[in-house]
MINU-135832 format. One record per atom (N, C-alpha, C): atom name; residue number from 1; x, y, z. Coordinates in Angstrom, 3 decimals. Atoms other than C-alpha are relative to their C-alpha. Layout:
REM MINU-135832
[rec 'CA', NUM, [X, Y, Z]],
...
***
This chain:
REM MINU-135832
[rec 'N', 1, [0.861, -1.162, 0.000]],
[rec 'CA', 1, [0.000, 0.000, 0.000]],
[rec 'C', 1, [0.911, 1.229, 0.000]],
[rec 'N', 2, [-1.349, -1.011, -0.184]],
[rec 'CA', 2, [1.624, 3.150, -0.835]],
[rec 'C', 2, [-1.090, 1.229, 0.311]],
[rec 'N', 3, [0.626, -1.374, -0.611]],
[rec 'CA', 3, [0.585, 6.893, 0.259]],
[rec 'C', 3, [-0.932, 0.201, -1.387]],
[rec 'N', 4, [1.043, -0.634, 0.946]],
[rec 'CA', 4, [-0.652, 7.815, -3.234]],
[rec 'C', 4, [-1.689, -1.001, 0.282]],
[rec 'N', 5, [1.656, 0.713, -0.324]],
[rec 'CA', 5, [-3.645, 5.259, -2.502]],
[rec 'C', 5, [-0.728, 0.379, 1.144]],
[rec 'N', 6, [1.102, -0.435, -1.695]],
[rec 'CA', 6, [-6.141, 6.324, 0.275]],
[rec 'C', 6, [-1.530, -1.365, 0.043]],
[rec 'N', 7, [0.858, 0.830, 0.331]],
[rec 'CA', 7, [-8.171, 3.317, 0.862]],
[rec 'C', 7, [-1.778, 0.556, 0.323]],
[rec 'N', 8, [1.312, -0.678, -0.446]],
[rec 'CA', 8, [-10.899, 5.640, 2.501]],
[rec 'C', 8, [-0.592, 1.049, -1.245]],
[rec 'N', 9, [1.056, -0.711, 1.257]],
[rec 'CA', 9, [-11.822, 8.068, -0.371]],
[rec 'C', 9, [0.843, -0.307, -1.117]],
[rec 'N', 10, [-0.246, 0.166, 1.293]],
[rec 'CA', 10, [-11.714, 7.484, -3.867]],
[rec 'C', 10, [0.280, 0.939, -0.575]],
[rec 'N', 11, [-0.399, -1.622, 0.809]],
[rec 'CA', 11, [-10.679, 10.421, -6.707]],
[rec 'C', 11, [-0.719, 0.912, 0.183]],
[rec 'N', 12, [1.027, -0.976, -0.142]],
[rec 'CA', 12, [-13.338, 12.015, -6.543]],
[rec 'C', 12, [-0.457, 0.746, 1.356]],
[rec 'N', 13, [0.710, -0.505, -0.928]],
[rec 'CA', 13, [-13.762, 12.690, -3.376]],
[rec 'C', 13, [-1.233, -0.890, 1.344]],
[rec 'N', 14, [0.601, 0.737, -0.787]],
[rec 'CA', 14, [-15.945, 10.163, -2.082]],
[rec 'C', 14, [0.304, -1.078, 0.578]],
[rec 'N', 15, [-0.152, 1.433, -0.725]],
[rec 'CA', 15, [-16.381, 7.416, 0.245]],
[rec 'C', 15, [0.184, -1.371, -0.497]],
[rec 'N', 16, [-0.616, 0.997, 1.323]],
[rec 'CA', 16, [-14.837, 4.231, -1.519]],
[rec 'C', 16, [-0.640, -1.235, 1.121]],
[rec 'N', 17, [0.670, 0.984, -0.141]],
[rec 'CA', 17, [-16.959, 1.313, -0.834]],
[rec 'C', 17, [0.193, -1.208, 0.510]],
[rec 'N', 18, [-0.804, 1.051, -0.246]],
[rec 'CA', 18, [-15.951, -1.587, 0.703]],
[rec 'C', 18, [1.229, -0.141, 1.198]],
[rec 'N', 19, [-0.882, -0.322, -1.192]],
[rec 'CA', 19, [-13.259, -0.215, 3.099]],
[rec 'C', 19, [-0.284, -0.080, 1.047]],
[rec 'N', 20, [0.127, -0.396, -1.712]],
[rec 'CA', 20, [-13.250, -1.253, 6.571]],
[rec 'C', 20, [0.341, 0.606, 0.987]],
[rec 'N', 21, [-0.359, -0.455, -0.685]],
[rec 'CA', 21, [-12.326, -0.065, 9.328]],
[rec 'C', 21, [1.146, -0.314, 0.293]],
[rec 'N', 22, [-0.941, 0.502, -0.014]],
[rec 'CA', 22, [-9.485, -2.096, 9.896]],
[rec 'C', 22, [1.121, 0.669, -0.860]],
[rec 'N', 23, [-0.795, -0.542, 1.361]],
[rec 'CA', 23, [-8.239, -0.892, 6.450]],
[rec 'C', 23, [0.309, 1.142, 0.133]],
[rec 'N', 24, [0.396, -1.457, -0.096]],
[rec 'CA', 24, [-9.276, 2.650, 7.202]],
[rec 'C', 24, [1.425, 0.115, 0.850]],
[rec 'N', 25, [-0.602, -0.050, -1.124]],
[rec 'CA', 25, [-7.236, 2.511, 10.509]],
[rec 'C', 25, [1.797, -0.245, -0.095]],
[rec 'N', 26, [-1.329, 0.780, 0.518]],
[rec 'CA', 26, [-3.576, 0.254, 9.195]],
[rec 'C', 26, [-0.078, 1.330, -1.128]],
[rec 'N', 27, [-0.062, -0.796, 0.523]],
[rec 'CA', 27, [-3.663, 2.808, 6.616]],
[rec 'C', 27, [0.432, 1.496, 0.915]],
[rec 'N', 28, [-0.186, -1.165, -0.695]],
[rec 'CA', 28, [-4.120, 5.802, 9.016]],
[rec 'C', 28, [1.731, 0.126, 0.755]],
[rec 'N', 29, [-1.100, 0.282, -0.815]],
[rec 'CA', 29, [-1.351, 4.486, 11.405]],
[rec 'C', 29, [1.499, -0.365, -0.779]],
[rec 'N', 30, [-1.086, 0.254, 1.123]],
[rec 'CA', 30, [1.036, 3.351, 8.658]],
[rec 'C', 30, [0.959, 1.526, -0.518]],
[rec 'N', 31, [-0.655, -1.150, 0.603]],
[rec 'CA', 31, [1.613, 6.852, 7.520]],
[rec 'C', 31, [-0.103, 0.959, 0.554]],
[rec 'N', 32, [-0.380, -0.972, -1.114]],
[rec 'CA', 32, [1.541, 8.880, 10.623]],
[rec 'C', 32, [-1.218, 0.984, -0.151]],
[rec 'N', 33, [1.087, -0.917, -0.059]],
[rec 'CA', 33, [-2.010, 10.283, 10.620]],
[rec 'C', 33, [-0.238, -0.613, 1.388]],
[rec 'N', 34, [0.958, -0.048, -0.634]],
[rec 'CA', 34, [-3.137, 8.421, 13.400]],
[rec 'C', 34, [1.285, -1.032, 1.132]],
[rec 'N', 35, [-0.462, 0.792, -0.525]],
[rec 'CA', 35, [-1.321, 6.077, 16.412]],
[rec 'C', 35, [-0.631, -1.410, 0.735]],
[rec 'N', 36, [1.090, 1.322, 0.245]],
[rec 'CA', 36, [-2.511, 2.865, 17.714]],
[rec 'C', 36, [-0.460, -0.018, 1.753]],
[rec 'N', 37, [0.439, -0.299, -1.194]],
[rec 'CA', 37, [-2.968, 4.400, 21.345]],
[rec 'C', 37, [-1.600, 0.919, 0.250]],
[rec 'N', 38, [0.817, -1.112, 0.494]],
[rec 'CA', 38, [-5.444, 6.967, 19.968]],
[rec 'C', 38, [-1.205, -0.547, -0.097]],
[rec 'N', 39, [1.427, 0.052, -0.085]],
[rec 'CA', 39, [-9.155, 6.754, 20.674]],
[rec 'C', 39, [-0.764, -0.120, -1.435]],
[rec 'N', 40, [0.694, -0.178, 0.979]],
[rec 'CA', 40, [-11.714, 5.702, 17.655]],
[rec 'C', 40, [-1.169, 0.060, 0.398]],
[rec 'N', 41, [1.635, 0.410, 0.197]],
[rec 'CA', 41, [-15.742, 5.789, 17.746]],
[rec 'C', 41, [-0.486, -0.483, -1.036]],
[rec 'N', 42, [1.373, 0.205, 1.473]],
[rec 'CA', 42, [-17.633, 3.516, 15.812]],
[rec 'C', 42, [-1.195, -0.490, 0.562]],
[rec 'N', 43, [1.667, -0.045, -0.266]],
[rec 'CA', 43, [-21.180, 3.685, 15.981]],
[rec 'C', 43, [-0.118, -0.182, 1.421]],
[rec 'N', 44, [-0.057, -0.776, -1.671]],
[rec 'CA', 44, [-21.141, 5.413, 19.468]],
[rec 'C', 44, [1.140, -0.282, 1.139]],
[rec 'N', 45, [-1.317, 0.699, -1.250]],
[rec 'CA', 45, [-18.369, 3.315, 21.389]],
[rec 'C', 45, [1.439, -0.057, -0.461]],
[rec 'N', 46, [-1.745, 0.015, 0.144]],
[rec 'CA', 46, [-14.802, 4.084, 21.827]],
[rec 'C', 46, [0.925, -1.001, -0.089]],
[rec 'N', 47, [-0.440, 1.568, 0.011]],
[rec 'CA', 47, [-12.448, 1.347, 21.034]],
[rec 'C', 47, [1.742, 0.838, -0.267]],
[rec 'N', 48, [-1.279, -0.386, 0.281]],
[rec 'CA', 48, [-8.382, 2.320, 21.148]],
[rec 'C', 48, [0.369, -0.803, -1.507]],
[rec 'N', 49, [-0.707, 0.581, 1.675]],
[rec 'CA', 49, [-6.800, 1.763, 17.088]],
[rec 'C', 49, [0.588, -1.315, 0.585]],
[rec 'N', 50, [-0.810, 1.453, -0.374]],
[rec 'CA', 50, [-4.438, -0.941, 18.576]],
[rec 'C', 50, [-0.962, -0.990, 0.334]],
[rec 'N', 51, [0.921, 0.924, -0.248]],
[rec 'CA', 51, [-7.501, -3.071, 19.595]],
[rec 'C', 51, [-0.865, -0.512, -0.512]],
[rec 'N', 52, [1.066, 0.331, 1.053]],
[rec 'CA', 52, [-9.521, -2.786, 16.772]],
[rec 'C', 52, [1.304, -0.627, -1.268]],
[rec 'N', 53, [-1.741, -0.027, 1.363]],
[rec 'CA', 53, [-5.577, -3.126, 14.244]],
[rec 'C', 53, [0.122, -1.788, 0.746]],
[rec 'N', 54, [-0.779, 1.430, -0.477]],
[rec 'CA', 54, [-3.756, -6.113, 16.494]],
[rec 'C', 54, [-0.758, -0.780, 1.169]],
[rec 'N', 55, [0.237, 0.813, -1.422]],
[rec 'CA', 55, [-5.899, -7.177, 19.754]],
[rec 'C', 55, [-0.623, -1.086, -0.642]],
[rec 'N', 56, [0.038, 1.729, -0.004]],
[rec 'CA', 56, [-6.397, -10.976, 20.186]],
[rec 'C', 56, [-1.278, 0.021, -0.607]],
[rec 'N', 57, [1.479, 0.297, -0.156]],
[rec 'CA', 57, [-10.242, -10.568, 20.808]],
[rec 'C', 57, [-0.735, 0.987, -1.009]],
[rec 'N', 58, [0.618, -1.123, 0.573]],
[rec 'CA', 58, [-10.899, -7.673, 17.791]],
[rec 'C', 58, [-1.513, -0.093, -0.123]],
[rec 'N', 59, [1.155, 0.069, -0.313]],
[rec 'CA', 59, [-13.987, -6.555, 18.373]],
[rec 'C', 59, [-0.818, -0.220, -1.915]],
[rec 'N', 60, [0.227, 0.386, 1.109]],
[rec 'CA', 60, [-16.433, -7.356, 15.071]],
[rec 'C', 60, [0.196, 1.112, -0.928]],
[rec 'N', 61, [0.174, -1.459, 0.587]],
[rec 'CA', 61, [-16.822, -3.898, 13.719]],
[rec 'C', 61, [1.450, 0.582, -0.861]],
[rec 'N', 62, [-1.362, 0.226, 0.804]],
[rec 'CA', 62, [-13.330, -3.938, 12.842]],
[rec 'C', 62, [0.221, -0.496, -1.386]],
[rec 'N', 63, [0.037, 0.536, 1.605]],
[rec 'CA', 63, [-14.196, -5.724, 9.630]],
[rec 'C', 63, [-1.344, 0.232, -0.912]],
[rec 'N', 64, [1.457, -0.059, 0.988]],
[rec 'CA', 64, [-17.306, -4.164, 8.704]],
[rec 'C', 64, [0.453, 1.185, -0.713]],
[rec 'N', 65, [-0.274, -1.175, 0.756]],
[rec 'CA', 65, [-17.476, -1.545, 6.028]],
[rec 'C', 65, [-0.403, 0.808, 0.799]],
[rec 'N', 66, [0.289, -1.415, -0.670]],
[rec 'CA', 66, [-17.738, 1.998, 6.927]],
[rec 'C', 66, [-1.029, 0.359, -0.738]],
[rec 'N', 67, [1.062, -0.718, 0.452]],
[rec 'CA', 67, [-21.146, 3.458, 5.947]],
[rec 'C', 67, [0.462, 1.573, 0.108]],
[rec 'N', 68, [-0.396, -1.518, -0.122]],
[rec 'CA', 68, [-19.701, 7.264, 6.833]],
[rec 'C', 68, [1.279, -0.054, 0.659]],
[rec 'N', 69, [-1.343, -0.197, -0.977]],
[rec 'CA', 69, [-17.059, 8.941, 8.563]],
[rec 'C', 69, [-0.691, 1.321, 0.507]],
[rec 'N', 70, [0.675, -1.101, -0.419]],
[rec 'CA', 70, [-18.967, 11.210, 10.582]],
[rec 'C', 70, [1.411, 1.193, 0.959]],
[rec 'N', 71, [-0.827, -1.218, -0.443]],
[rec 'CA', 71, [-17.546, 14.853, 11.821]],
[rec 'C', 71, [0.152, -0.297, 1.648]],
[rec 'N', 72, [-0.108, -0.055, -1.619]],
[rec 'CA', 72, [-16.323, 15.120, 15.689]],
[rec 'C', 72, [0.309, 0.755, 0.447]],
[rec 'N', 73, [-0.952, -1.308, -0.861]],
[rec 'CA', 73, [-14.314, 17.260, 17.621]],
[rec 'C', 73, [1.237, -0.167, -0.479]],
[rec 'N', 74, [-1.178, 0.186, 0.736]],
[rec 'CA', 74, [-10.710, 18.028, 16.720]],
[rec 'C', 74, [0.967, -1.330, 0.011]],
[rec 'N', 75, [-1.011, 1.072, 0.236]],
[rec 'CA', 75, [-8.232, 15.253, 16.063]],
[rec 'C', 75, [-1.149, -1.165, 0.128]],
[rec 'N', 76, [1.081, 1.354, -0.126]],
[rec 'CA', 76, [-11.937, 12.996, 16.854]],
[rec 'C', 76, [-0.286, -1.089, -1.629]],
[rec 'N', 77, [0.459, 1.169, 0.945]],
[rec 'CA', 77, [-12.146, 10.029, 14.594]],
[rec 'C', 77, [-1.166, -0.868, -0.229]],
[rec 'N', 78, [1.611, 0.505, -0.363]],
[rec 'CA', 78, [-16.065, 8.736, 14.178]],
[rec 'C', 78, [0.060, -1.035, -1.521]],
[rec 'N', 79, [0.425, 0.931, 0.624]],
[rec 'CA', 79, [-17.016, 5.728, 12.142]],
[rec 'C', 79, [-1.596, -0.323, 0.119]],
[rec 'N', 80, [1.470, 0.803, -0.811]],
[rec 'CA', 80, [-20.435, 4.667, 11.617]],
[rec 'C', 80, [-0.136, -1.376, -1.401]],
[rec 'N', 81, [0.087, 1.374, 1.117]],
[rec 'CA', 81, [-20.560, 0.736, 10.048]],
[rec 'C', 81, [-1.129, -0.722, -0.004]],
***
């Protein structure tokens, strides 16, 4: 995976189909947008990147597509799958 690819939006601008969260996230952390200590929300509940990326027990949501990427507060990361 290299930087020119963004697995989260496509050329245009939009939300690229198919991308999970997982993907979303290994992507983020890969290229220094995001760390794997760092708080996510998807669909209302906080889950640390490293737990949804490498933990034993990843929770399911981790492999579902992303329906949005809703707005938050600054540096806030929101998922809704």
């Amino acid at each position: 995976m290299e930087l020119s690819y963004d697995p989260i939006w496509d050329e245009s601008g939009e939300l690229r189909r198919g991308c999970t969260v997982r993907e979303a996230l290994a992507w983020l952390t890969r290229f220094g947008g995001r760390t794997a200590g760092e708080p996510v929300t998807v669909n209302g509940a906080v889950y640390k990147i490293g737990r949804l990326l490498y933990g034993p027990e990843r929770p399911d949501v981790a492999d579902k597509p992303i329906a949005f990427v809703c707005d938050g507060y600054y540096h806030q990361l929101n998922f809704s799958v």
